[in-house]
N, C-alpha and C positions, 0 to 999 in steps of 0.2 A: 644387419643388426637393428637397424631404426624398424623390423619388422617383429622385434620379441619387446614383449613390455618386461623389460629387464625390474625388477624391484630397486628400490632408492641406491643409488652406490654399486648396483652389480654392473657387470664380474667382477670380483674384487683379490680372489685368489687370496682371503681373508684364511685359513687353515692350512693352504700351499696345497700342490698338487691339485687345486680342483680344478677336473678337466672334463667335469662330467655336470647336469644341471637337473634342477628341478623345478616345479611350481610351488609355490609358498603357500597355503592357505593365509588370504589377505594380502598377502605380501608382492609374491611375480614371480619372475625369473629369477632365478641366483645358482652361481655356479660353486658346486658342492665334492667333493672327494669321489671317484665313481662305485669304491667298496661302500660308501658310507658308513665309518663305524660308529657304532655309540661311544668308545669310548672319545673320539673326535667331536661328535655330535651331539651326545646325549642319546637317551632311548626315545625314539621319531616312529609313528604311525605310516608305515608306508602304503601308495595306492601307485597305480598305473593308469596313462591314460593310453586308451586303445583307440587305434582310427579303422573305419569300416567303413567300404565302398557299396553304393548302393549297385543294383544288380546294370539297372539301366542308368544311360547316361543320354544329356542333350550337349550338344555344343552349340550354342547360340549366336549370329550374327552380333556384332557390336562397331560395325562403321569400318571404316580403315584408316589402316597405318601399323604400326611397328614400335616396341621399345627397343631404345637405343641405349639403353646403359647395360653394358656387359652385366655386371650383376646378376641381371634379373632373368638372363638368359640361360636355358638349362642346357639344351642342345641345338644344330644348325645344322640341318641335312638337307642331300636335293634328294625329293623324294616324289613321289603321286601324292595328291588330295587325302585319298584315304588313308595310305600308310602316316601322312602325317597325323590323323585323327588318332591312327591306332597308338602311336608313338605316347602322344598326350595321356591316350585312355592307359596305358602300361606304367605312366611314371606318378609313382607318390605324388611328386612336386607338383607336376603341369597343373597350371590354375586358368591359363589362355597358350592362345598360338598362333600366329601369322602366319600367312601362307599365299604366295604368288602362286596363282596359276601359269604363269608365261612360265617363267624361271624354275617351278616347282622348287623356289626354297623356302623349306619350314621351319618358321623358330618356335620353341616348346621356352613359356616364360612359368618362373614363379609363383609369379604375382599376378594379379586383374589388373583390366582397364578400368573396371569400376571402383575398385577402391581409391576413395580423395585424397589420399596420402601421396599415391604415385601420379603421375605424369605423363600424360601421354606424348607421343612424337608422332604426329598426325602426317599423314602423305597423303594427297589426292588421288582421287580413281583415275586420272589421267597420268600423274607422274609416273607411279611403280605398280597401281592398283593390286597393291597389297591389302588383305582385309582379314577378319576375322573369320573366317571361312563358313558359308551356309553350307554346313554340314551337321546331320543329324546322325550320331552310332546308333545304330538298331545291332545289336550283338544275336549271334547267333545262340548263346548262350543264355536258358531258355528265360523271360518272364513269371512264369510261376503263377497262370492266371488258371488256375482250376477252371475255372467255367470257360474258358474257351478250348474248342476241339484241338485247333492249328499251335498246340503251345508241348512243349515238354510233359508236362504233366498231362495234357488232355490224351496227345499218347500214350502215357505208361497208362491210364486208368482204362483205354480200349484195348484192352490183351486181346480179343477175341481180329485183331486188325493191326497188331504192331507186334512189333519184333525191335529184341533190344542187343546189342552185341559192343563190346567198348567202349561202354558207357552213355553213345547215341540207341536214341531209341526212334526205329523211322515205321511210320504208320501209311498205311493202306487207306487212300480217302478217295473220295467221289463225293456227287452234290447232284441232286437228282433234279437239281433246277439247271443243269447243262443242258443243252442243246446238244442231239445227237453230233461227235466228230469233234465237239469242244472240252476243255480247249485243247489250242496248239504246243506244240512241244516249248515256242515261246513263252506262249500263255502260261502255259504249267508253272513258271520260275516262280511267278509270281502269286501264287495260288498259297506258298509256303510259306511267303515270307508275310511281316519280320520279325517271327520267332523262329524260324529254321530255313532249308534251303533244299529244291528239288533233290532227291538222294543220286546220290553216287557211289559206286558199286564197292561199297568199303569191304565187303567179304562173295564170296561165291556165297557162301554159308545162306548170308542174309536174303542176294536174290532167289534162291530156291528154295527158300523157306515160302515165301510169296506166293510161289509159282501155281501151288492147287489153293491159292486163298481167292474168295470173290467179297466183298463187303456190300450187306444188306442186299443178297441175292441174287446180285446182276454178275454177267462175265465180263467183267472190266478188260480195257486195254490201259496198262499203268505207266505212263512217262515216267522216263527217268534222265537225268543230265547225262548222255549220251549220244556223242556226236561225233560225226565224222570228217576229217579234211580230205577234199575233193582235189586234192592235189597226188594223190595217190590212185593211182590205174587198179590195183588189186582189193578186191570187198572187204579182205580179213585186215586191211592195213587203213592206218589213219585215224583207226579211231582214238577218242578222248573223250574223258568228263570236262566236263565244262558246268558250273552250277553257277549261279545269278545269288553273291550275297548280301546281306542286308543291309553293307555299306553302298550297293550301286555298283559294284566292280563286280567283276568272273572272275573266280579262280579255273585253273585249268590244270589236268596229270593227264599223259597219255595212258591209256587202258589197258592192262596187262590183260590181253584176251583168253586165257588159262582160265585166268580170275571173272570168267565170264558164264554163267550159263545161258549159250545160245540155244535156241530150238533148232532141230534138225533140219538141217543143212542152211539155217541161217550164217553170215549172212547173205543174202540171196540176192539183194536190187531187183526184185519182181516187178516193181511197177513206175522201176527206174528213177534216179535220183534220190533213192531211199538213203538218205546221212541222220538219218535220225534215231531212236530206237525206243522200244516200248519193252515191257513185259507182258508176253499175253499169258492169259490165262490158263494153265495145264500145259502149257507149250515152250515156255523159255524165253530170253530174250531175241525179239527179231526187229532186224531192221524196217524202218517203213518212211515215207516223206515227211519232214518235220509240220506240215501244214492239215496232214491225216485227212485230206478233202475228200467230201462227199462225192465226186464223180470221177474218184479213184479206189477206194472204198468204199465196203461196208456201210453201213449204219454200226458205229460203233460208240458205246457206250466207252467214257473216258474215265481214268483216273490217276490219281498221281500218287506216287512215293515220297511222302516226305521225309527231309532227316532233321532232325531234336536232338541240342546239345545240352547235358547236364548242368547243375551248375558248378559244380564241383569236380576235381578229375583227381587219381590219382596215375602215377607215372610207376610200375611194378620192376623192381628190377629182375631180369632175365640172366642171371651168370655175365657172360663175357663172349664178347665176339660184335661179327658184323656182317651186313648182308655185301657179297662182291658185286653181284647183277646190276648193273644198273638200271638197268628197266624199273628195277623195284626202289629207287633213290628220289625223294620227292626234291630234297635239297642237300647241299652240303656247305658249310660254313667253318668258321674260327671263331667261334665263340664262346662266351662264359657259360657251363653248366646250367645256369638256370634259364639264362637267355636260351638256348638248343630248347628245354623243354618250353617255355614259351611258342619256339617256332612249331612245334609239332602242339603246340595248344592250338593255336590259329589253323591250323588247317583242318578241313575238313576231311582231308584224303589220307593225314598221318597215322598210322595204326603203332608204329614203334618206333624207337633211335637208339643212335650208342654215339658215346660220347667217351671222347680221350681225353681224360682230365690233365694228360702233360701237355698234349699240344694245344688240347681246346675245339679239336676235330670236332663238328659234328653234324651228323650223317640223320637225317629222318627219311622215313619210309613210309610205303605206302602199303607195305604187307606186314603181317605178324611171323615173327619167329614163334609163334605156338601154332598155327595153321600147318596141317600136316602137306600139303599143296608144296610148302617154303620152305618148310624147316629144315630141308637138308640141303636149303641152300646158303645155310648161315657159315661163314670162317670166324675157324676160333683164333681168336685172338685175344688176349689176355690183358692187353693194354686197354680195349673198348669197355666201357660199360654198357649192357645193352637192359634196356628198358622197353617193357610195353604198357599202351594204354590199359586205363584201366576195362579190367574182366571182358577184354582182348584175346577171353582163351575160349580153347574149343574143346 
């Protein structure tokens, strides 16, 4: 309460029932009837105030320690670094956030440290070294910088080198100031960010659209976040995406290899140790070593795939049902409606969900029930709502 500039005497429940509030011109706070009527009121000029988030956000160091007054605490989870950043960036409220690395517990506050009204509860970097976490969100969701190539927008304006499908739009780049063989499948992650993230195979669709593209005349070999666990004996098994995003962390989904255009009789392990994977040129996806070195290859001319998140999404409802397969299950939860669509917002690998609004089920995916590849592998089920990303169709 000491955080609203209530007007002289509010709340005062001065009309009864007032359970609802407004700002006074001149005046402040004061809590009012929530129909407002005139006849209670008088005839009142109404306005709204509207809050709006900027596109990008920084989280800023500010020393360490912790608020200790329940209050001012919004939520307390043990969580990762980043998921605690994401937590803050998703809630109205969060205005700070403590965060132990050892213990990874997160607390999502209110209010600031900076504000001189409140109080800090200071702890040493040796007691708990709890602090205000150096962490910067770089969201995948794009900046809006026209003039640069690497952004949302510098994608959709090179059609002649992107391709859009569910709303991401991932472009076909190279940089002719590479070095023959560079970069590395490593290297690549970071070539995209931090407005996007090396692509991953969100459709067949989209990597064989690619497949006869070359950008500014050369025959590229295109990196894509595609990789393989060496823990598996057989070439066709183990792979996964894996993409590098712009919070510092990898996301990872195993690869529905269906959902894959390989070039013929990829994959192969020709020149052994090959867990990496490229798109070549007129030929498909083929495996190759993630370091693509000179005295195992070619002289090859490099490029990358990247993928660009909108800023806006919508979520289309699909009838009713759900995918069985689990191969195609990126997660599943018990959660509120708009939380599910959240989690299929965050990912980079979600194309759809269904969600059981009795139980709170919900199921995200990494394939499209409009993809004819899928679609008959959807059950109907009438309790699911099932949703796809936006213009997610084919």
């Amino acid at each position: 309460m000491s955080n609203i500039p209530w007007a002289g005497g509010d709340p005062n429940n001065g009309k009864g029932n007032e359970d609802g509030a407004i700002l006074a011109n001149y005046w402040g706070v004061g809590d009012t009837q929530i129909n407002y009527p005139s006849s209670v009121y008088g005839p009142q000029q109404m306005l709204v105030i509207c809050q709006f988030a900027p596109i990008q956000w920084k989280y800023l160091p500010n020393g360490h320690g912790r608020f200790a007054v329940p209050a001012y605490q919004i939520s307390r989870t043990t969580v990762s670094d980043s998921t605690c950043v994401t937590q803050c960036h998703l809630s109205l409220f969060c205005v700070s956030f403590a965060y132990n690395p050892t213990t990874k517990d997160c607390q999502l506050y209110a209010v600031s440290p900076q504000d001189p009204r409140l109080i800090m509860v200071r702890l040493t970097r040796c007691s708990l070294s709890i602090g205000f976490h150096i962490l910067q969100l770089m969201l995948i969701y794009n900046l809006s910088i026209s003039a640069a190539v690497l952004t949302y927008d510098g994608c959709m304006s090179d059609s002649a080198h992107s391709y859009t499908v569910g709303g991401w739009c991932f472009l076909l780049y190279t940089n002719s100031s590479w070095p023959l063989n560079t970069p590395t499948q490593d290297g690549a992650h970071s070539v995209c960010l931090p407005y996007g993230t090396l692509a991953v195979g969100v459709t067949y669709k989209m990597l064989n659209t690619f497949k006869p593209r070359n950008p500014a005349g050369t025959n590229p070999h295109s990196w894509l976040g595609l990789v393989r666990n060496t823990s598996y004996s057989a070439r066709d098994q183990g792979w996964y995406w894996k993409t590098l995003l712009p919070t510092g962390t990898y996301a990872t989904f195993p690869a529905i290899m269906s959902n894959i255009p390989w070039g013929p009789g990829e994959p192969n392990n020709n020149a052994g140790n090959e867990d990496g994977a490229i798109l070549v040129y007129n030929h498909g996806v083929g495996d190759v070593r993630p370091n693509i070195s000179l005295g195992v290859y070619a002289s090859l001319q490099m490029s990358v795939i990247c993928q660009f998140a909108p800023i806006q999404w919508r979520y289309l409802p699909h009838g009713h049902g759900r995918f069985a397969v689990p191969a195609y299950q990126i997660a599943q939860k018990t959660v509120e409606n708009s939380v599910c669509i959240a989690q299929c917002h965050l990912s980079v690998f979600c194309l759809s969900l269904a969600f059981n609004p009795t139980t709170n089920d919900c199921q995200i995916y990494g394939v499209s029930p409009e993809d004819p590849k899928f679609s008959g592998d959807i059950t109907i089920d009438s309790s699911y709502d099932l949703y796809i990303r936006d213009g997610m169709e084919y």
